[in-house]
N, C-alpha and C positions, 0 to 999 in steps of 0.2 A: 494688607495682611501678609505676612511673612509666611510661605511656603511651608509644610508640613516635614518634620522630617522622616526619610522612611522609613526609619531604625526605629521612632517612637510610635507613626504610623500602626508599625508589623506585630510590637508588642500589645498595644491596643488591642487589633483585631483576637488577640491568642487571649489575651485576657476573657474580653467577651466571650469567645468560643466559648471558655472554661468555664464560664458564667452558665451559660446555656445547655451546656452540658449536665452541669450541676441542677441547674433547677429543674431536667426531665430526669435526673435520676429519681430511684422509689425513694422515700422518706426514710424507709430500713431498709439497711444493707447489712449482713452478717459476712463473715469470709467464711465459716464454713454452717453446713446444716448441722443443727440440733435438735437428733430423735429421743423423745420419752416416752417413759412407759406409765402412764393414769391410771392403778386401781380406784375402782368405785366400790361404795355401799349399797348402790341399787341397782334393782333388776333394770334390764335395758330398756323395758316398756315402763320403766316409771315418770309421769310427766315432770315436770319443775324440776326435780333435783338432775335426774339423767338426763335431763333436755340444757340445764346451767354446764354441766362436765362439756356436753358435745359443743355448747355456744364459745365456751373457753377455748375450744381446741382449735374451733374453726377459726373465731377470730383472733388469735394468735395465727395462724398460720398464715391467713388473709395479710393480717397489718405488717408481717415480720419478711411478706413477700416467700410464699415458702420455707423459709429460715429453721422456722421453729416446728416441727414436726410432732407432733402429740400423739398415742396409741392409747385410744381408752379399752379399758377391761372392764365391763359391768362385776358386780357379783359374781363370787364364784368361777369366772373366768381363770383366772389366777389363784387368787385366795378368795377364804370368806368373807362376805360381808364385811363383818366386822375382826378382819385377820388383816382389816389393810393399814392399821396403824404400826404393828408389830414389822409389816412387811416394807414398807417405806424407810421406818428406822433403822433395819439392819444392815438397807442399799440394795435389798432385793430388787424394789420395785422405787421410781424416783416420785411419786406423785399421788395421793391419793384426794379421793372428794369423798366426804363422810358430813358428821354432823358433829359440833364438839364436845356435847356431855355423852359421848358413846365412853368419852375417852375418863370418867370421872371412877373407875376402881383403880385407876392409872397413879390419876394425881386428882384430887374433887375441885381445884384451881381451874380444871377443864370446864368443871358447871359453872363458872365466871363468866369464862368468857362465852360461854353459850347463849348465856341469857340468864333471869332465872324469875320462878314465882314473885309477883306483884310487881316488877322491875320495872328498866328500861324498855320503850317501844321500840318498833325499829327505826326513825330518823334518831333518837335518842342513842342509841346501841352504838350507829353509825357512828355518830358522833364521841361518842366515848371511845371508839375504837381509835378513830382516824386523829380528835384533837383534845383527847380526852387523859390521854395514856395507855390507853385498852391493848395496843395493839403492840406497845412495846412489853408490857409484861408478860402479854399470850406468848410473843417469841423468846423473853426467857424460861418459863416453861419449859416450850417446845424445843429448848437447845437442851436440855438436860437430858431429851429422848433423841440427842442427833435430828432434829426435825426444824423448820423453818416453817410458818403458818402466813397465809394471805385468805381475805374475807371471799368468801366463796358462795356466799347467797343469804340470805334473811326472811325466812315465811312470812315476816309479819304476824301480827296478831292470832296466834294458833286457838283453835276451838278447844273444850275442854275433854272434847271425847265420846264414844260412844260405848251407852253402857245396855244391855241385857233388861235389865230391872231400875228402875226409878232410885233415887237416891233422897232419902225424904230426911231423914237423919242420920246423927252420926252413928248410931246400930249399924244403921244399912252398909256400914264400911268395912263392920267387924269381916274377916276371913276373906272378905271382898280379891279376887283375883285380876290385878290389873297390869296390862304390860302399860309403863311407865318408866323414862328413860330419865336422868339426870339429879338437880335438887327434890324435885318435884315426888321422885319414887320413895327419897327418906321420910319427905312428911306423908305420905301415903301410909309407908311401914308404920309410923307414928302415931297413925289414927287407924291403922288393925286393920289397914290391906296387906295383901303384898305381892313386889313387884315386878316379876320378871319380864328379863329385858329380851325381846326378839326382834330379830331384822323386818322390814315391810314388809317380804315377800311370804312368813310366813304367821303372819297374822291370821288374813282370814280365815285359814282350818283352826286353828288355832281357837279364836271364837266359834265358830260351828260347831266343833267338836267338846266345847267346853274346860278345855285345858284353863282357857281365862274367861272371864266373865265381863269384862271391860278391855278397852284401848283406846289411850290417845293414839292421833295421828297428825294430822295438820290444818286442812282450813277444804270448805266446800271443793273447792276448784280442785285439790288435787284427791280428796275423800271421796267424790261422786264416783271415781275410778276403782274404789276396792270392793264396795259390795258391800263395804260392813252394816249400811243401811237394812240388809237383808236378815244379818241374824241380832242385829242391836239398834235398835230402831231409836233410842233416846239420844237423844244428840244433844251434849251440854256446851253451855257457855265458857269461856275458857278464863283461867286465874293463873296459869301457873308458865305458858309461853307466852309473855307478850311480843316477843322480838326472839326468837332463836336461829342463831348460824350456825349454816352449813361454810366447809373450810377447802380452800385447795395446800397441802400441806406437803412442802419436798423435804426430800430428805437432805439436811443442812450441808453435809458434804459438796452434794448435785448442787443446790443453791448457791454456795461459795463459791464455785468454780465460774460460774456463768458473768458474762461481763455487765459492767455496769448499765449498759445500753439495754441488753437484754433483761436483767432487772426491769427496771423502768418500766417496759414495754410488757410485762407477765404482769407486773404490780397492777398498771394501768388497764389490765382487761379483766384481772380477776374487783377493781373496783367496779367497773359496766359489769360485770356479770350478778355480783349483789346486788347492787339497786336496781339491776335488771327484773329477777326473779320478785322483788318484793312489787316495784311496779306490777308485774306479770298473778300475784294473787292478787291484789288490791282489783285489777281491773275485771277479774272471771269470779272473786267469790261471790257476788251479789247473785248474779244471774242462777252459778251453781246452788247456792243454797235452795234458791227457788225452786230447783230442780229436786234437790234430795227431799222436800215436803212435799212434793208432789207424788215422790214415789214411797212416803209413807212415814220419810222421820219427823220425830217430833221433839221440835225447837226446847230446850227444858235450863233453865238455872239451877245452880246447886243450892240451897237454902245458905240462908244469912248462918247461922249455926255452924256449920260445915267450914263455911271461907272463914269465917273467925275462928274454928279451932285449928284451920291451916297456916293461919298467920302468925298463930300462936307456935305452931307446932316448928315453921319456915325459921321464926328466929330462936328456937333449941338450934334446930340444923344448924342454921351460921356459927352460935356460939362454940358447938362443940368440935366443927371443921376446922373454927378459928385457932382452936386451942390444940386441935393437932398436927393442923399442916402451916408452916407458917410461907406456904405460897398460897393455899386458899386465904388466908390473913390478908397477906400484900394486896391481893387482886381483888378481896372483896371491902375491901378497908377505900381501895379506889375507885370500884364499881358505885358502892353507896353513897360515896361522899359525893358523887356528879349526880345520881339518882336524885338526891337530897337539893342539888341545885335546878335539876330539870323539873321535879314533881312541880314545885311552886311555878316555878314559868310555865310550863305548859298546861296548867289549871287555871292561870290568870289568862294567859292568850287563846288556845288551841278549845278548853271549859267554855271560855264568851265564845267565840264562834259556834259551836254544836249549839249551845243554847239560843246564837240567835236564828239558827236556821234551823233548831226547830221550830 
C-alpha cells in the first residue's frame, strides 16, 4: 500500500470536519431575526381559533430557531375585531388570523373560499385548496387588497346554531334575528330572517338581551365555552358550514420581501396548523356535545321544508353573485366543479363505510 499523502490526508480531515459541523448545525438558520405583529379576531380566552394564532407563533419560532418572531394582538388590542383586514392591507399591522367570509361585503369571492352551504367538507376543502386550484385564486383575490392568504384552520363540520325558539316552519323564519356570517346570511335574508354580523365576544349579551334571537357558532367543543346553551337551548344540526376557514393573511408587501426559505417554512406551519385545529374539533366534539345535553340543550334538525327552501334560496345567491362579481364567478365556477367530482366519490367510498359501521 503506497503511503498516504499529507496534503490529501489534511484535506480529507477539513472536509469531514465541515461535514460535521454542518450536520450539528439547526435545520434553520436566518442571518437576521424577523419580528411581526399578528392581529386576531378573537378574544384571548377563545379556544381553537386563539389557541391555532398562538400554536403558529410558537411553532414558527421553535422550527425557525428564534428567527422568526411573532407578536400576537387578540381583539381589540390594536384594532377591532373585525378592523384586522383593513389594518394588515394598508401595512399597519403584517398578519392577521380571522375567518374568511368576515371578509364577504369586501369581495363575496371571500365566501368561496370560506366554505359554503351544502359544500365541500373539510379533507374536501383541503383538497381543493392545496390540489384543487383553491388556493391560487384566494391569493389573487387577496392581491388586489395588498394581502397574501395561507390556511389557517378548518372547524370542520359546524353545527347549525343555537336558536331561542324551535324552528318548525318556514313562518318561524319570517323577522327571525340571526347573527349569521358569509353565503349562509343571504339565504337567511332570503327566507325573512335577518342577519347581523357580530364578533364572538359579543354574542352572548347580545342573545340574553334580545338584540338577536338566534346564532351560529361553531361545533360542541368550542360552544360548551359561551353559555349560549343558557339563553338558547335548541341546538340545530348544521347545513350551511360544512368545512369553514380560518386564514393567517400578510400583508403582500411583508410577504414579498421575506426569503424563499422563510416562505417554506410559514407556509409549512400554517399547513400543521389547519389540520391541526380540525383534528383538534373532531377529537373533543363528541365528548362536548354530551356535555351541552346534559346541561340542558336540545339536540333538534331543521325540517326537510326549511333545507329545501335553502337550497333553493343558496342557488339565487350564486346566480346573482355570479352575475355581479366576476371573482365570485371564477372562484365558484371552480369551487363547484371539484364539489361536483368529490360529492360522487365520497358517497360511493366515505356513504359505504358509515353504512357499514352502522
Amino acid at each position: 500500500m503506497q503511503p498516504q499523502n499529507p496534503t490529501r490526508r489534511n484535506a480529507l480531515k477539513s472536509l469531514a470536519a465541515g461535514a460535521l459541523a454542518a450536520s450539528a448545525a439547526p435545520l434553520y438558520a436566518a442571518s437576521a431575526k424577523l419580528k411581526l405583529k399578528m392581529a386576531t379576531s378573537w378574544a384571548p380566552n377563545t379556544p381553537f381559533l386563539h389557541d391555532a394564532a398562538v400554536y403558529f407563533a410558537n411553532t414558527l419560532k421553535s422550527a425557525s430557531n428564534g428567527s422568526i418572531d411573532i407578536r400576537i394582538y387578540p381583539a381589540g388590542a390594536l384594532v377591532p375585531a373585525l378592523g384586522v383586514f383593513d389594518a394588515v392591507s394598508a401595512g399597519q399591522i403584517d398578519i392577521f388570523h380571522s375567518a374568511t367570509y368576515y371578509w364577504g361585503g369586501k369581495n363575496s369571492a371571500f365566501n368561496v373560499f370560506a366554505g359554503t352551504p351544502f359544500g365541500l367538507t373539510d379533507s374536501e376543502m383541503n383538497a381543493w385548496m392545496r390540489f384543487g386550484g383553491g388556493h391560487a385564486l384566494w391569493a389573487e383575490v387577496c392581491a388586489k387588497y395588498n394581502l397574501y392568504p395561507l390556511l389557517g384552520g378548518n372547524t370542520g363540520y359546524q353545527m347549525g346554531g343555537w336558536f331561542k325558539k324551535k324552528i318548525e316552519s318556514l313562518q318561524d323564519l319570517q323577522g327571525l334575528k340571526i347573527r349569521m356570517p358569509g353565503l349562509a346570511a343571504q339565504i337567511y335574508t332570503k327566507l325573512g330572517a335577518s342577519t347581523p354580523l357580530l364578533p364572538g365576544g359579543e354574542i352572548y349579551l347580545a342573545l340574553e338581551r334580545g338584540v338577536i334571537d338566534a346564532t351560529d357558532w361553531i361545533a360542541p367543543a368550542i360552544d360548551i365555552n359561551t353559555g349560549f346553551y343558557k339563553v338558547a337551548k335548541y341546538y340545530y344540526t348544521g347545513w350551511h358550514e360544512p368545512a369553514s376557514s380560518a386564514e393567517f393573511v400578510f400583508n403582500k408587501k411583508v410577504w414579498d420581501s421575506l426569503s424563499k426559505e422563510q416562505q417554506a417554512l410559514i407556509t409549512a406551519v400554517s399547513n400543521d396548523t389547519n389540520t391541526r385545529m380540525t383534528a383538534q374539533f373532531q377529537a373533543q366534539n363528541p365528548a362536548a356535545l354530551q356535555k351541552l345535553k346534559e346541561q340542558g340543550a336540545e339536540v333538534v334538525r331543521f325540517p326537510k321544508a326549511v333545507l329545501d327552501a335553502a337550497k333553493k334560496a343558496f342557488g339565487e345567491v350564486v346566480a346573482e353573485e355570479s352575475a355581479k362579481n366576476p371573482d365570485f364567478k371564477t372562484a365558484w365556477e371552480s369551487y363547484s366543479g371539484f364539489l361536483a367530482q368529490q360529492r360522487a366519490y365520497s358517497a360511493l367510498t366515505l356513504g359505504a363505510y358509515f353504512g357499514e359501521r352502522d
